[in-house]
C-alpha positions in Angstrom: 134.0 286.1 149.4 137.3 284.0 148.5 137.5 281.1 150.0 141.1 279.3 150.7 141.7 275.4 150.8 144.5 274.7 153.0 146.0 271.1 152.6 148.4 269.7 154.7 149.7 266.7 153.0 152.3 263.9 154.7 154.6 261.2 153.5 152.9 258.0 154.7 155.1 254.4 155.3 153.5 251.2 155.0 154.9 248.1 155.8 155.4 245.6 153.0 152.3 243.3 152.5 153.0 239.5 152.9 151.1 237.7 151.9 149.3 234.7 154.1 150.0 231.4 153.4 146.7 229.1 152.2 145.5 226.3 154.1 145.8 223.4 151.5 142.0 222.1 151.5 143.0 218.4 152.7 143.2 219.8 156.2 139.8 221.8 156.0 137.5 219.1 156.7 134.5 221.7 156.4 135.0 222.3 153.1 136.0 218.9 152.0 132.4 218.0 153.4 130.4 220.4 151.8 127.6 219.1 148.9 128.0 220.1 145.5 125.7 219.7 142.6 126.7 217.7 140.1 124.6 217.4 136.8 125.6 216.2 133.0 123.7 218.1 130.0 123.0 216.0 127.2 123.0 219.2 124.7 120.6 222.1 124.3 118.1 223.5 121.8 116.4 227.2 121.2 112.5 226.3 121.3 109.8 229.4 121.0 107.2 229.5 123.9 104.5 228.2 120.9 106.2 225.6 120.5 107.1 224.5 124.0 103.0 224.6 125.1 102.5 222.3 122.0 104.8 219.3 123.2 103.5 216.2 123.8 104.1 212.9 124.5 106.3 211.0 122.1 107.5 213.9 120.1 111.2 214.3 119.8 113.2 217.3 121.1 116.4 217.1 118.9 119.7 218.8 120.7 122.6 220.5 119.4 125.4 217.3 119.9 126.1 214.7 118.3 125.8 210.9 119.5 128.5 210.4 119.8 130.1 214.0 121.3 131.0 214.4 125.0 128.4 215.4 127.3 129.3 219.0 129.3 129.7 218.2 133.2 128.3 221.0 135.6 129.3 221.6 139.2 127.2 224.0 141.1 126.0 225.3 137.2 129.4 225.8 136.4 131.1 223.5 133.5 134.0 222.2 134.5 134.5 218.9 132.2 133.3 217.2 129.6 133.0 213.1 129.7 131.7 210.4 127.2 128.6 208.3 128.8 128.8 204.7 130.0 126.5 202.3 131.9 127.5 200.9 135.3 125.0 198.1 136.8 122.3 199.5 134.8 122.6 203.4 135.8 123.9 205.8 133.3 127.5 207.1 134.2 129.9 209.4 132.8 133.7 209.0 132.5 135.7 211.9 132.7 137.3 212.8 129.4 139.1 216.3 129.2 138.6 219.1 132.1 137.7 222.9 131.4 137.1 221.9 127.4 132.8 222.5 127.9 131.8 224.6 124.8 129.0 227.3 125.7 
């Protein structure tokens, strides 16, 4: 048994694609009033589960910055500055010092 495909084929027009301005997000009060998470890391370290269940109290966990190197800024887990710490009326506080610089 042969069996024929028949394909019929047709030149097709589209109209040209504009594209849709973006609402600037100053007028979008929704969005401007949503809550983000905010959160400053301090520096990281590589522990083995061992040694994780044998921490206690008053032993030191020691990271992978410096003193005196910028702390990595996180909004919603995602690093998006890095900023030196200061203190403001006793809290801890960070001051922005260079965007999008985070090393990871």
């Amino acid at each position: 048994m042969n069996t024929m495909l028949k394909e019929n084929l047709y030149e097709v027009e589209f109209d040209d694609l504009n594209r849709k301005e973006v609402e600037s997000f100053e007028n979008n009060n929704s969005i401007l009033g949503a809550k983000v998470d905010v959160s400053v890391t301090l520096g990281k370290c590589k522990k083995s589960i061992k040694d994780i269940l044998e921490i206690k109290e008053g032993d030191v966990i020691c990271l992978d910055k410096t003193i005196d190197e910028d702390l990595d800024i996180y909004v919603n887990d995602k690093c998006v500055a890095t900023g030196e710490s200061i203190k403001i009326e006793d809290k801890i506080s960070i001051r922005i010092t260079n965007f999008k610089k985070c090393e990871e």
